[in-house]
HTML snippet that shows the backbone in 3Dmol.js (N, CA, C, O; Angstrom):
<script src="https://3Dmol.org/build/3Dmol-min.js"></script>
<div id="view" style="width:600px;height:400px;position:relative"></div>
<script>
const pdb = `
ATOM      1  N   UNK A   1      -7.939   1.075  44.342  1.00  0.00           N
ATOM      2  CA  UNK A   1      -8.031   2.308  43.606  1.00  0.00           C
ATOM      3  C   UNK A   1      -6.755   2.470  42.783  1.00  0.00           C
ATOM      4  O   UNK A   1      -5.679   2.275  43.347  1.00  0.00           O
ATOM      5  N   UNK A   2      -6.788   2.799  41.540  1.00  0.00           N
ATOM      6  CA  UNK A   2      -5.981   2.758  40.533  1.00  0.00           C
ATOM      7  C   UNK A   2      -5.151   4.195  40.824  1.00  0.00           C
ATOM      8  O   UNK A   2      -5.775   5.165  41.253  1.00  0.00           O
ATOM      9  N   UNK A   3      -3.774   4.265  40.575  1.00  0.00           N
ATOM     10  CA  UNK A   3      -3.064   6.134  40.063  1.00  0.00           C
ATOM     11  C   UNK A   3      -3.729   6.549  39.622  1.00  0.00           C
ATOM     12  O   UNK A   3      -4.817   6.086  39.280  1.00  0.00           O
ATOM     13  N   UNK A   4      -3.116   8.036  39.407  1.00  0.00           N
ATOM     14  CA  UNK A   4      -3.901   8.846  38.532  1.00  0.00           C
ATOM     15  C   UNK A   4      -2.293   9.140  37.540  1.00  0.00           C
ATOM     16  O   UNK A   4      -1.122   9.370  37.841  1.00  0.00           O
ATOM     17  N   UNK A   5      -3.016   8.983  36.348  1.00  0.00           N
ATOM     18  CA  UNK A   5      -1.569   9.355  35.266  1.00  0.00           C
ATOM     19  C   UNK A   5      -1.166   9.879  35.182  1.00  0.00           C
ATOM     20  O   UNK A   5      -1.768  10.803  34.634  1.00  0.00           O
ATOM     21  N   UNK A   6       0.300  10.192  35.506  1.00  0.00           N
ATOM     22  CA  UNK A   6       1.356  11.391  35.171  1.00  0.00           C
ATOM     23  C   UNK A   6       1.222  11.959  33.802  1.00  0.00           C
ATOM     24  O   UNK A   6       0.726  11.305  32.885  1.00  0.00           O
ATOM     25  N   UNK A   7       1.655  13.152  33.664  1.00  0.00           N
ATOM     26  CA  UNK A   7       1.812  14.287  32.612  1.00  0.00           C
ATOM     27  C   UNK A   7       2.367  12.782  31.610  1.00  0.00           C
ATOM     28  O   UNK A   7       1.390  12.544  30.900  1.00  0.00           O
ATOM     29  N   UNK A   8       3.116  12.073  31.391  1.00  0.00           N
ATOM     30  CA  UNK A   8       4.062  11.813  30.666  1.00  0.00           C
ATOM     31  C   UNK A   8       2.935  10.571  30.193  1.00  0.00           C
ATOM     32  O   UNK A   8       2.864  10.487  28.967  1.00  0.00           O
ATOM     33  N   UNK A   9       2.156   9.718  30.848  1.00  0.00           N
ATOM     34  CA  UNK A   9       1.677   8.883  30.708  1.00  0.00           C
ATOM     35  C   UNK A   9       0.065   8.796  30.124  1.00  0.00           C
ATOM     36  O   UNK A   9      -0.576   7.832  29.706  1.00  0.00           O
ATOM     37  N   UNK A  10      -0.416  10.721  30.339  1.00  0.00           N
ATOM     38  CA  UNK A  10      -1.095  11.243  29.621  1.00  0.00           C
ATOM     39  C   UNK A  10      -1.033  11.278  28.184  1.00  0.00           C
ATOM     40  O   UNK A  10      -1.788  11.055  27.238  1.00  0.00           O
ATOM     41  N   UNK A  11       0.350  11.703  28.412  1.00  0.00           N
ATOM     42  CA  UNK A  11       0.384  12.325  26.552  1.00  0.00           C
ATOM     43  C   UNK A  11       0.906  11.024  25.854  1.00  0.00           C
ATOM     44  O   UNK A  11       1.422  11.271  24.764  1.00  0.00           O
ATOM     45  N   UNK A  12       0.904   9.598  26.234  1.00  0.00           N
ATOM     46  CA  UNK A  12       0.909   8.969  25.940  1.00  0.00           C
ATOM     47  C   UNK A  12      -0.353   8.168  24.856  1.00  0.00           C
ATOM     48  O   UNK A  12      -0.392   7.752  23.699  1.00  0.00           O
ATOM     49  N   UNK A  13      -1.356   8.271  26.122  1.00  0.00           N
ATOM     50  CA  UNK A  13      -2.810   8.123  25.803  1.00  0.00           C
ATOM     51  C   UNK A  13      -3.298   8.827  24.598  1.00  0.00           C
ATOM     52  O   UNK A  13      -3.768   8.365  23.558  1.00  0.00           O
ATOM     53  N   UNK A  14      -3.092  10.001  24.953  1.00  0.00           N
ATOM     54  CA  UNK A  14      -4.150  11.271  23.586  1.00  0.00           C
ATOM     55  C   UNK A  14      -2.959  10.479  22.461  1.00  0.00           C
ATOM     56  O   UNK A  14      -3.490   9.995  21.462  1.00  0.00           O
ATOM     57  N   UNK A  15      -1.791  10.360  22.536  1.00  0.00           N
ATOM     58  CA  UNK A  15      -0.999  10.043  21.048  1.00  0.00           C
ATOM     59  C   UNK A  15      -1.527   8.685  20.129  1.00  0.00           C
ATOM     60  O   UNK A  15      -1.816   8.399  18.967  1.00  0.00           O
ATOM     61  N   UNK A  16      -1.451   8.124  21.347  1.00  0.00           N
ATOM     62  CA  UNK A  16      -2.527   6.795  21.054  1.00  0.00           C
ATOM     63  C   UNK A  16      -3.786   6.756  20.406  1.00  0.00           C
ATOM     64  O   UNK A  16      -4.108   6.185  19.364  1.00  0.00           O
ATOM     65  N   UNK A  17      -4.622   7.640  21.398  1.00  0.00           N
ATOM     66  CA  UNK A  17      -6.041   7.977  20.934  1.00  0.00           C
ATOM     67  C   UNK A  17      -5.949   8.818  19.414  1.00  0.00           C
ATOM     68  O   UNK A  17      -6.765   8.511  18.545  1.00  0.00           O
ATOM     69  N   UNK A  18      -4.885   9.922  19.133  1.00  0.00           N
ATOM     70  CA  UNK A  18      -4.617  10.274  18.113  1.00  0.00           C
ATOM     71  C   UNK A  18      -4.314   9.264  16.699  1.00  0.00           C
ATOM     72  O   UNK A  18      -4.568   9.488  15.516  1.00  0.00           O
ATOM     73  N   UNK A  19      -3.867   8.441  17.157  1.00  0.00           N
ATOM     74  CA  UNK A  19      -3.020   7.207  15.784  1.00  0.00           C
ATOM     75  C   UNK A  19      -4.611   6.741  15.357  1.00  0.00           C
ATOM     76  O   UNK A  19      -5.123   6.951  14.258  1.00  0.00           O
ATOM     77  N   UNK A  20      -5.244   6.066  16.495  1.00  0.00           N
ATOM     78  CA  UNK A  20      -6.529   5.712  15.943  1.00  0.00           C
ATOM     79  C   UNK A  20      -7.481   6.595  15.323  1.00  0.00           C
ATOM     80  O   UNK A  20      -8.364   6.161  14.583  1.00  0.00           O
ATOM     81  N   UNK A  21      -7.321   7.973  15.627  1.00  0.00           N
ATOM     82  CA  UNK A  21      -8.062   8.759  15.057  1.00  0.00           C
ATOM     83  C   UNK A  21      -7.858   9.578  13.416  1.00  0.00           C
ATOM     84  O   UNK A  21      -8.652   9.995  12.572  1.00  0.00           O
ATOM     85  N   UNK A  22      -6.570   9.534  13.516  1.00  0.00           N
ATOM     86  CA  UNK A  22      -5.815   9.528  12.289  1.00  0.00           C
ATOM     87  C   UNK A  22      -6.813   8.528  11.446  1.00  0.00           C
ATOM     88  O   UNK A  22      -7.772   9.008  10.842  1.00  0.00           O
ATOM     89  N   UNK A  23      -6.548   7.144  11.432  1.00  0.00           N
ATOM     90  CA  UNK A  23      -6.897   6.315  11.349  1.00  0.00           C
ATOM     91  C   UNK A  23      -8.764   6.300  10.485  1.00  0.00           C
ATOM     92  O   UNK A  23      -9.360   5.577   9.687  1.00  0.00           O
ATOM     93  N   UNK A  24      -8.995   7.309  11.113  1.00  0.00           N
ATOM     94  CA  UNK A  24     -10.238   7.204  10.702  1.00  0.00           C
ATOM     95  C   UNK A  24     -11.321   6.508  11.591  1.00  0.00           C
ATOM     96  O   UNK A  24     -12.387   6.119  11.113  1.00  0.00           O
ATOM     97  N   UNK A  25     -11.053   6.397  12.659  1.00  0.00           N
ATOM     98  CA  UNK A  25     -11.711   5.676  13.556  1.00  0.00           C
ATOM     99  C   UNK A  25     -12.869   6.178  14.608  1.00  0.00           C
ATOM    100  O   UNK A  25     -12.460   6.790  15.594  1.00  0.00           O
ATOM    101  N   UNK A  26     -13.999   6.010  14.500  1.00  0.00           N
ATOM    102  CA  UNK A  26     -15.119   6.628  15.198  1.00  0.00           C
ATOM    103  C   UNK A  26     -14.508   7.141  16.794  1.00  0.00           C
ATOM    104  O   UNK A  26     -13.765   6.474  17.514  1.00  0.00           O
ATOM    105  N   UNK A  27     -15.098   8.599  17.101  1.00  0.00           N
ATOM    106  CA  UNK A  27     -15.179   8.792  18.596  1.00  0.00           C
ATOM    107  C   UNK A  27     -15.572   7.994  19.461  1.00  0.00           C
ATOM    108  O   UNK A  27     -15.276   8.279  20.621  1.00  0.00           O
ATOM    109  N   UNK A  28     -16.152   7.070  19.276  1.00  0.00           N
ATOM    110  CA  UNK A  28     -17.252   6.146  20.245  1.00  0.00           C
ATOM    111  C   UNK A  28     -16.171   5.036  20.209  1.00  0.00           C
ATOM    112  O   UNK A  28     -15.917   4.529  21.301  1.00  0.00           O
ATOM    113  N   UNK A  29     -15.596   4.648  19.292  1.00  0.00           N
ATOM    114  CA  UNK A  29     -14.718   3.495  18.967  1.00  0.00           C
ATOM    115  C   UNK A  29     -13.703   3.650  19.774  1.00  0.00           C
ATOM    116  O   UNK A  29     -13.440   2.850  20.672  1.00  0.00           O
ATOM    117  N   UNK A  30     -12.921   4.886  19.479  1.00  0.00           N
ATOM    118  CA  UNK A  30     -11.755   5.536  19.986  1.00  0.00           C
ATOM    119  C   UNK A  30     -12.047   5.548  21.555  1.00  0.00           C
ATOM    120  O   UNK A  30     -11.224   5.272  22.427  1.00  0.00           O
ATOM    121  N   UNK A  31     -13.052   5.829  21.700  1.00  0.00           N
ATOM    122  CA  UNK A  31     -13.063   6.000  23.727  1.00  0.00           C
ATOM    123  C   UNK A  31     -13.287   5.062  24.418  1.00  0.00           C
ATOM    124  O   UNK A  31     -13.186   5.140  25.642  1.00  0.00           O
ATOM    125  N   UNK A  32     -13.755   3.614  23.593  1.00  0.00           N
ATOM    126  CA  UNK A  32     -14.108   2.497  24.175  1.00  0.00           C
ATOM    127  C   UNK A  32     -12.961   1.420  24.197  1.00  0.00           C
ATOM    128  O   UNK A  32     -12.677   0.486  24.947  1.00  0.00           O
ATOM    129  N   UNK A  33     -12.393   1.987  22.980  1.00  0.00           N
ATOM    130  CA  UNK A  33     -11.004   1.690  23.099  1.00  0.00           C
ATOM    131  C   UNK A  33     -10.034   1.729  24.412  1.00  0.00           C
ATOM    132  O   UNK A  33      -9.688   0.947  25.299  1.00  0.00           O
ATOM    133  N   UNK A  34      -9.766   3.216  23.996  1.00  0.00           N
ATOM    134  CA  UNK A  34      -8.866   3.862  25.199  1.00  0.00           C
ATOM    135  C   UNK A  34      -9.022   3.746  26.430  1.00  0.00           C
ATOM    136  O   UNK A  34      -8.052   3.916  27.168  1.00  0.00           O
ATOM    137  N   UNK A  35     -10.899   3.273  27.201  1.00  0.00           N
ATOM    138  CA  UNK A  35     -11.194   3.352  28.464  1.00  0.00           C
ATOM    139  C   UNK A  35     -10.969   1.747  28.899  1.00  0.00           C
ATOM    140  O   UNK A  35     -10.758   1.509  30.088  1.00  0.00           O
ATOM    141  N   UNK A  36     -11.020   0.518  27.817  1.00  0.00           N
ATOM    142  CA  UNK A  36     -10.464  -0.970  27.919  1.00  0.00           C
ATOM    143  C   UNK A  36      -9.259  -0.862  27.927  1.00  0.00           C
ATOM    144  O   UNK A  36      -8.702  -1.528  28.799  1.00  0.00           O
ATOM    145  N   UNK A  37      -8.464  -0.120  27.118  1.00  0.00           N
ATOM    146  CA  UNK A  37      -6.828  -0.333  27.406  1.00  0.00           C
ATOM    147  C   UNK A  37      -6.257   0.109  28.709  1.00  0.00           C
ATOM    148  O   UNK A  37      -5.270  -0.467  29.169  1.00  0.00           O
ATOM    149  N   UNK A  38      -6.765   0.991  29.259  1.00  0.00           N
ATOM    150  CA  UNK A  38      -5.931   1.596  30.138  1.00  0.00           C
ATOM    151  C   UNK A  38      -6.839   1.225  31.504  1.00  0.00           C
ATOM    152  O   UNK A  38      -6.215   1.619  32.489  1.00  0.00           O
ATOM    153  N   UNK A  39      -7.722   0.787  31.766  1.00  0.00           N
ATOM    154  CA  UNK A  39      -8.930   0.761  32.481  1.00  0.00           C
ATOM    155  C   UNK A  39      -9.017   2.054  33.369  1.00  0.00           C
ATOM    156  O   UNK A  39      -8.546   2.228  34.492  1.00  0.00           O
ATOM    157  N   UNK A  40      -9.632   2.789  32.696  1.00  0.00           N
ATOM    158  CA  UNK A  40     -10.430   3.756  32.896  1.00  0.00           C
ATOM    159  C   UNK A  40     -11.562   3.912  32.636  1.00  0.00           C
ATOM    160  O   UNK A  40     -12.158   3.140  31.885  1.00  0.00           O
ATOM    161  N   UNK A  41     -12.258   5.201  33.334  1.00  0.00           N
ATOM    162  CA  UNK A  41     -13.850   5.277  32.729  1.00  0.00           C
ATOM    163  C   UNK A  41     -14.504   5.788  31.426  1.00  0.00           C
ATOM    164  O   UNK A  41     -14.272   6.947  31.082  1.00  0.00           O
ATOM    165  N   UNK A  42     -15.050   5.251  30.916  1.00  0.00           N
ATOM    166  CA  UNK A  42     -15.609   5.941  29.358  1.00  0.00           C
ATOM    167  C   UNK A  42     -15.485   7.928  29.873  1.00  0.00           C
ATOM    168  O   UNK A  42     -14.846   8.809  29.298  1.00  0.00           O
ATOM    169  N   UNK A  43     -16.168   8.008  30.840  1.00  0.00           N
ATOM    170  CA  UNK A  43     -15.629   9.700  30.513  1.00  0.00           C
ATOM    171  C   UNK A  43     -14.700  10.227  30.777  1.00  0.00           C
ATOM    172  O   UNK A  43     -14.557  11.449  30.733  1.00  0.00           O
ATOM    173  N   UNK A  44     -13.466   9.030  31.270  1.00  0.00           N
ATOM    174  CA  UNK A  44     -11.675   9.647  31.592  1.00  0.00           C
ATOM    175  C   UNK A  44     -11.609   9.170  29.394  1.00  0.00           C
ATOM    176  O   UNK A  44     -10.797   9.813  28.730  1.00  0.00           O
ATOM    177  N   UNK A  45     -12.205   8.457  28.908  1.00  0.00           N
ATOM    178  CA  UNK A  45     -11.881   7.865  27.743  1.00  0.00           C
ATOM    179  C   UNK A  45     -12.603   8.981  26.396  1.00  0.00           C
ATOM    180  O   UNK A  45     -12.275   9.044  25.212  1.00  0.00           O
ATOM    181  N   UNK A  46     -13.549   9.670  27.064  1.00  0.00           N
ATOM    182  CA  UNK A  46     -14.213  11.021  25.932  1.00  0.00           C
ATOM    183  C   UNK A  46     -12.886  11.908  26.276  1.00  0.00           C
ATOM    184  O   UNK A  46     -12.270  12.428  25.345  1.00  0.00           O
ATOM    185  N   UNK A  47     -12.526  12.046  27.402  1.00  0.00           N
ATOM    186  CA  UNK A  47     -11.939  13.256  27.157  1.00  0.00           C
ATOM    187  C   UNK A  47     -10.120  13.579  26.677  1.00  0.00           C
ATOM    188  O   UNK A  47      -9.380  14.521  26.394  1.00  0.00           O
ATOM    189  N   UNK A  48     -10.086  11.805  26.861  1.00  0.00           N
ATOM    190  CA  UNK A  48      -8.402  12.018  26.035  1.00  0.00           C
ATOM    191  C   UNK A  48      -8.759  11.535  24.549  1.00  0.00           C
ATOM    192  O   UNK A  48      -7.721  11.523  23.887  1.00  0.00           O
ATOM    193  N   UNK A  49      -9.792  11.160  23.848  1.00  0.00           N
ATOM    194  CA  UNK A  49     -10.313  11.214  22.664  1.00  0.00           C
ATOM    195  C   UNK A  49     -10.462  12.674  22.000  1.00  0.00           C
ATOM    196  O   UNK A  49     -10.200  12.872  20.814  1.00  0.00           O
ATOM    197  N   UNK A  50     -10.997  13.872  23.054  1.00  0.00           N
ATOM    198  CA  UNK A  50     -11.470  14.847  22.539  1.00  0.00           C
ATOM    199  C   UNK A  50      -9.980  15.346  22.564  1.00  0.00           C
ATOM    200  O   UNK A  50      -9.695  16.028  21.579  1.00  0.00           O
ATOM    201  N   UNK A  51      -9.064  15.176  23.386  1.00  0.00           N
ATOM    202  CA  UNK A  51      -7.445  15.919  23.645  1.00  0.00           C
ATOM    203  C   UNK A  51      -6.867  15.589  22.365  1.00  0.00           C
ATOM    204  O   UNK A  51      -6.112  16.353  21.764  1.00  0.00           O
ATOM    205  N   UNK A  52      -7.236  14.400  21.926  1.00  0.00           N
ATOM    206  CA  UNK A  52      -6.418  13.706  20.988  1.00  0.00           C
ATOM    207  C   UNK A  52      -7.310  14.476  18.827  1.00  0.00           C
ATOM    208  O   UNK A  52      -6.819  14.770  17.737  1.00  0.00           O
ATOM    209  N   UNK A  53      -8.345  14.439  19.274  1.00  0.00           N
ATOM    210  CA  UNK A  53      -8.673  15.471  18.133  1.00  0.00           C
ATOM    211  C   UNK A  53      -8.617  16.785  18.380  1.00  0.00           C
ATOM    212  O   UNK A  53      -8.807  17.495  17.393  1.00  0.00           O
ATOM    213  N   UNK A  54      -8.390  17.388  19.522  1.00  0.00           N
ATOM    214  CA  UNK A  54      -7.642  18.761  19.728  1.00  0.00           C
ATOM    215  C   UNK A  54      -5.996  18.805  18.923  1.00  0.00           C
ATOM    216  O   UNK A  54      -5.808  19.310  17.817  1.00  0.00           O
ATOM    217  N   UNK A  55      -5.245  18.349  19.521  1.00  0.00           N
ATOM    218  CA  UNK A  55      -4.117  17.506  18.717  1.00  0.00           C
ATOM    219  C   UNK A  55      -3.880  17.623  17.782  1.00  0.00           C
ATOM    220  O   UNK A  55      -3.099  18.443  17.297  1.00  0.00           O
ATOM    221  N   UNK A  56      -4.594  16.699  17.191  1.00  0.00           N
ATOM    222  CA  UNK A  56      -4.541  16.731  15.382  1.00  0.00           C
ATOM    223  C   UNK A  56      -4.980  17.841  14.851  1.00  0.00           C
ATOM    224  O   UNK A  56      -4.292  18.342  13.961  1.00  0.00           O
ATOM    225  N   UNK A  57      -6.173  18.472  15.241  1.00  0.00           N
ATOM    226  CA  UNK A  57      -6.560  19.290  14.635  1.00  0.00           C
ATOM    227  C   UNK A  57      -5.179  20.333  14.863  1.00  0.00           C
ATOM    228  O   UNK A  57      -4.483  20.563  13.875  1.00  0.00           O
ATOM    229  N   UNK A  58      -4.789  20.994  16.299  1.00  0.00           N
ATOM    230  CA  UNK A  58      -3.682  22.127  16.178  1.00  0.00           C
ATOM    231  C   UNK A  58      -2.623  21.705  15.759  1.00  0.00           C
ATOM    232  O   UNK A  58      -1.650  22.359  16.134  1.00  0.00           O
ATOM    233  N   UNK A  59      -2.313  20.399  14.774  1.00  0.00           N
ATOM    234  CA  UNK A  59      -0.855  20.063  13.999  1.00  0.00           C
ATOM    235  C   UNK A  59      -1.566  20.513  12.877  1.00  0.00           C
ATOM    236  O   UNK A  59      -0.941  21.290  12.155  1.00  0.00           O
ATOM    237  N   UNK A  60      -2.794  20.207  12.518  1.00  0.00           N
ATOM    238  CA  UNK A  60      -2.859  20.609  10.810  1.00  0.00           C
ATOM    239  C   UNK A  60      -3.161  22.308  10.876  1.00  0.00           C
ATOM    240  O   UNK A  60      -2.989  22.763   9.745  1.00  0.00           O
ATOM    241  N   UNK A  61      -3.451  23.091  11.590  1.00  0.00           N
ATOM    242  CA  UNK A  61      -3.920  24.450  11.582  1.00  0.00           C
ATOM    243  C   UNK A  61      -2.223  25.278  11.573  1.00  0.00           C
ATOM    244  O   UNK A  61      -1.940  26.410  11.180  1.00  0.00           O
ATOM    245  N   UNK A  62      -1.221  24.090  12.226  1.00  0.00           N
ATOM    246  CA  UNK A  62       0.345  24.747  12.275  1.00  0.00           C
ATOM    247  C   UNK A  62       0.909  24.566  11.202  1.00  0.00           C
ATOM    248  O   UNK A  62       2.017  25.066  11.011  1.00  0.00           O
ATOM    249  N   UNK A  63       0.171  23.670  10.070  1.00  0.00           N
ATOM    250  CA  UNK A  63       1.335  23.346   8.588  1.00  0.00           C
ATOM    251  C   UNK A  63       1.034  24.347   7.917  1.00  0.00           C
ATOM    252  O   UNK A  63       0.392  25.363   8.183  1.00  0.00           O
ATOM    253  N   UNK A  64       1.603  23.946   6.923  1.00  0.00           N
ATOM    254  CA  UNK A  64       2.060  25.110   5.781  1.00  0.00           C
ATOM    255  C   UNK A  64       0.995  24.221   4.452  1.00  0.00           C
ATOM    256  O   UNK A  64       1.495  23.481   3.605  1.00  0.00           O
ATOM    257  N   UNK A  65       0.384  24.344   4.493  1.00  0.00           N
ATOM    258  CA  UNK A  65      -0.768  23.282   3.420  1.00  0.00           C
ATOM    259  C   UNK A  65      -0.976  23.853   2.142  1.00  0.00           C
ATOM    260  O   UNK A  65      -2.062  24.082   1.608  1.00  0.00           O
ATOM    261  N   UNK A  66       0.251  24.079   1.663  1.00  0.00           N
ATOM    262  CA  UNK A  66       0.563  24.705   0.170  1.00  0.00           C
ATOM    263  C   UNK A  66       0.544  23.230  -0.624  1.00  0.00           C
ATOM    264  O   UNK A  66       0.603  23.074  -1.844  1.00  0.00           O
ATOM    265  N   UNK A  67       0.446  22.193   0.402  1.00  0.00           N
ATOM    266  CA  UNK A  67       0.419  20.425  -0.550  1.00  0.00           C
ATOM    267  C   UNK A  67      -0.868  20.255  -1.056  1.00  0.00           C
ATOM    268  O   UNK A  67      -1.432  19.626  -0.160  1.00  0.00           O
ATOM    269  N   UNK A  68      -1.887  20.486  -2.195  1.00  0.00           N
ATOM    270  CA  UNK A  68      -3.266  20.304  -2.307  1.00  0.00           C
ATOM    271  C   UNK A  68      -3.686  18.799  -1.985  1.00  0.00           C
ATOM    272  O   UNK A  68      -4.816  18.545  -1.568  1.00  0.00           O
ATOM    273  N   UNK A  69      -2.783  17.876  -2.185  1.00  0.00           N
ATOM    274  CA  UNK A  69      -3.285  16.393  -2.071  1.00  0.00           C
ATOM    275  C   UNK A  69      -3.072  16.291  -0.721  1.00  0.00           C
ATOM    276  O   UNK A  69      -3.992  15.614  -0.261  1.00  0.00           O
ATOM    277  N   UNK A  70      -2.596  16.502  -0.183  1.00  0.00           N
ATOM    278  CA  UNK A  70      -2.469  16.547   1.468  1.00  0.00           C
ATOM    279  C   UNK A  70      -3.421  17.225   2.057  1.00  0.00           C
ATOM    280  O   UNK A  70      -4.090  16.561   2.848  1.00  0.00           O
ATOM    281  N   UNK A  71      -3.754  18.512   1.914  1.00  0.00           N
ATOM    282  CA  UNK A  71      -4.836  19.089   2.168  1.00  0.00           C
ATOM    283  C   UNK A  71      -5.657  18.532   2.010  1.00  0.00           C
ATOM    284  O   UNK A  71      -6.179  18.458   3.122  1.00  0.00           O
ATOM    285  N   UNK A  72      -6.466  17.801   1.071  1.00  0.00           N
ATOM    286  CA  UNK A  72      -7.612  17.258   0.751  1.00  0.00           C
ATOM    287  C   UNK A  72      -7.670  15.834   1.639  1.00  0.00           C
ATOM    288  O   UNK A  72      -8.756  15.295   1.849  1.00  0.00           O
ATOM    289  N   UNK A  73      -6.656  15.379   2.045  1.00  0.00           N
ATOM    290  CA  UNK A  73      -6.399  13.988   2.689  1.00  0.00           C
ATOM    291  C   UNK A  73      -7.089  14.612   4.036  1.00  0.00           C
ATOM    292  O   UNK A  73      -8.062  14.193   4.663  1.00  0.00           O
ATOM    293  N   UNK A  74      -6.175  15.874   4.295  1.00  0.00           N
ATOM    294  CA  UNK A  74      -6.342  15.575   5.823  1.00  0.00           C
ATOM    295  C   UNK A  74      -7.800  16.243   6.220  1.00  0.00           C
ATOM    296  O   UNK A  74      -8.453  15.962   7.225  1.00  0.00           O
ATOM    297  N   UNK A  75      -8.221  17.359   5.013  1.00  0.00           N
ATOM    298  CA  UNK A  75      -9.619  18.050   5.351  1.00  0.00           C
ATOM    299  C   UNK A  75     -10.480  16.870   5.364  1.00  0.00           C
ATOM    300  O   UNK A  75     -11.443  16.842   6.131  1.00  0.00           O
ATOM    301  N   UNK A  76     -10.191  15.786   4.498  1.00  0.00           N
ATOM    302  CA  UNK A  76     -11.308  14.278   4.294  1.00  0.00           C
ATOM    303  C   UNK A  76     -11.540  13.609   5.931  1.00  0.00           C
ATOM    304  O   UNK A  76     -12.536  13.017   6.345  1.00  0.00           O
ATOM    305  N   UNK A  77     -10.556  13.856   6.504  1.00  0.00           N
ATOM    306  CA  UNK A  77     -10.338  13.040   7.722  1.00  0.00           C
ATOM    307  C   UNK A  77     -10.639  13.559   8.415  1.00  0.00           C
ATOM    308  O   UNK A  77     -11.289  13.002   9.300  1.00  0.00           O
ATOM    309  N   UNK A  78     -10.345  15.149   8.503  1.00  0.00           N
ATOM    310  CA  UNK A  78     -11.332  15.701   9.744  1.00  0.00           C
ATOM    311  C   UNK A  78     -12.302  15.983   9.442  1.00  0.00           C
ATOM    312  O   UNK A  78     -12.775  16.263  10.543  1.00  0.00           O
ATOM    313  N   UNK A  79     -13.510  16.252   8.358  1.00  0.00           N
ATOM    314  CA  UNK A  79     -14.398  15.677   8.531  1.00  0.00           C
ATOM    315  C   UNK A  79     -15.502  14.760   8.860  1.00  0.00           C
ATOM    316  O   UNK A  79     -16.603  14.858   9.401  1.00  0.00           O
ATOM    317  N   UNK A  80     -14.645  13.646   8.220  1.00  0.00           N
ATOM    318  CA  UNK A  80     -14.919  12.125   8.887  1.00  0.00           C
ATOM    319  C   UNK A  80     -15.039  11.880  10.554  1.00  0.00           C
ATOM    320  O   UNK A  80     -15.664  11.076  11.245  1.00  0.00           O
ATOM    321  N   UNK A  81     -14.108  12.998  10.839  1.00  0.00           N
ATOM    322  CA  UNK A  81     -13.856  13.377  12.137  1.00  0.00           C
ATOM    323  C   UNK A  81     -14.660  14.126  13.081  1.00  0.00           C
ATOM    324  O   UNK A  81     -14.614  14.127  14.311  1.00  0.00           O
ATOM    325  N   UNK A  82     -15.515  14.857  12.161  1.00  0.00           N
ATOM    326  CA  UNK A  82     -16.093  15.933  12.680  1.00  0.00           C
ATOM    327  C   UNK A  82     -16.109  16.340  14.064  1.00  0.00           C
ATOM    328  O   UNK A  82     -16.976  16.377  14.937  1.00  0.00           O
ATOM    329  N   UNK A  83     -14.657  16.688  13.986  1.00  0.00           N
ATOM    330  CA  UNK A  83     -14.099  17.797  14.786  1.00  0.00           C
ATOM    331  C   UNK A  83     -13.927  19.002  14.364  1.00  0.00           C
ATOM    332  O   UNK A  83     -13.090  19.639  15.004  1.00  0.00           O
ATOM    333  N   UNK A  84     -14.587  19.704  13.235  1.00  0.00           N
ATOM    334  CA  UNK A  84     -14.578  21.684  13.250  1.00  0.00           C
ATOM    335  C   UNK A  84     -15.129  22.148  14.013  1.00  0.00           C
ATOM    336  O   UNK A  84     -16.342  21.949  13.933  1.00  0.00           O
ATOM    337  N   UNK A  85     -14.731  22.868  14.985  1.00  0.00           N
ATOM    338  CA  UNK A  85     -15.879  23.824  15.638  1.00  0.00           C
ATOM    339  C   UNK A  85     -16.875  24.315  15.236  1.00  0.00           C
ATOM    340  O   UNK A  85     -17.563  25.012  15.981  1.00  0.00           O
TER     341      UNK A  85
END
`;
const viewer = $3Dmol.createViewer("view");
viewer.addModel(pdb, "pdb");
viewer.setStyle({}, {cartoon: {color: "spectrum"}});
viewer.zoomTo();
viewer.render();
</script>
């Protein structure tokens, strides 16, 4: 039976799962990913996928997005993302 991941080794994961998601990289991709790297289970691997577009999403809702080309970058991506509530 494997640990269970410390706080520190968590936020490791979602940052991870975040870069790929940045990235542009499917949810399904991203968790099949994350659950081979670390060997874990696909649903320990949905849910630091979903932490990790929680994440991104509350860094772009904290900027100041007075940048229109930035804005449009990152609204493109979370769509792609479709992570809006």
């Amino acid at each position: 039976m494997s640990k269970r991941a410390n706080k520190k080794e968590q936020e490791i994961r979602v940052n991870h799962a975040a870069n790929l998601a940045a990235e542009v990289q499917s949810f399904s991709s991203i968790t099949s990913h994350v659950a081979e790297i670390y060997s874990i289970s696909r649903c320990q691997g949905r849910r630091i996928t979903s932490a990790a577009y929680h994440l991104i999403k509350d860094d772009i809702e904290g900027m100041d997005l007075n940048l229109p080309e930035m804005s449009a970058k990152l609204l493109n991506t979370l769509n792609k993302a479709c992570i809006w509530p």
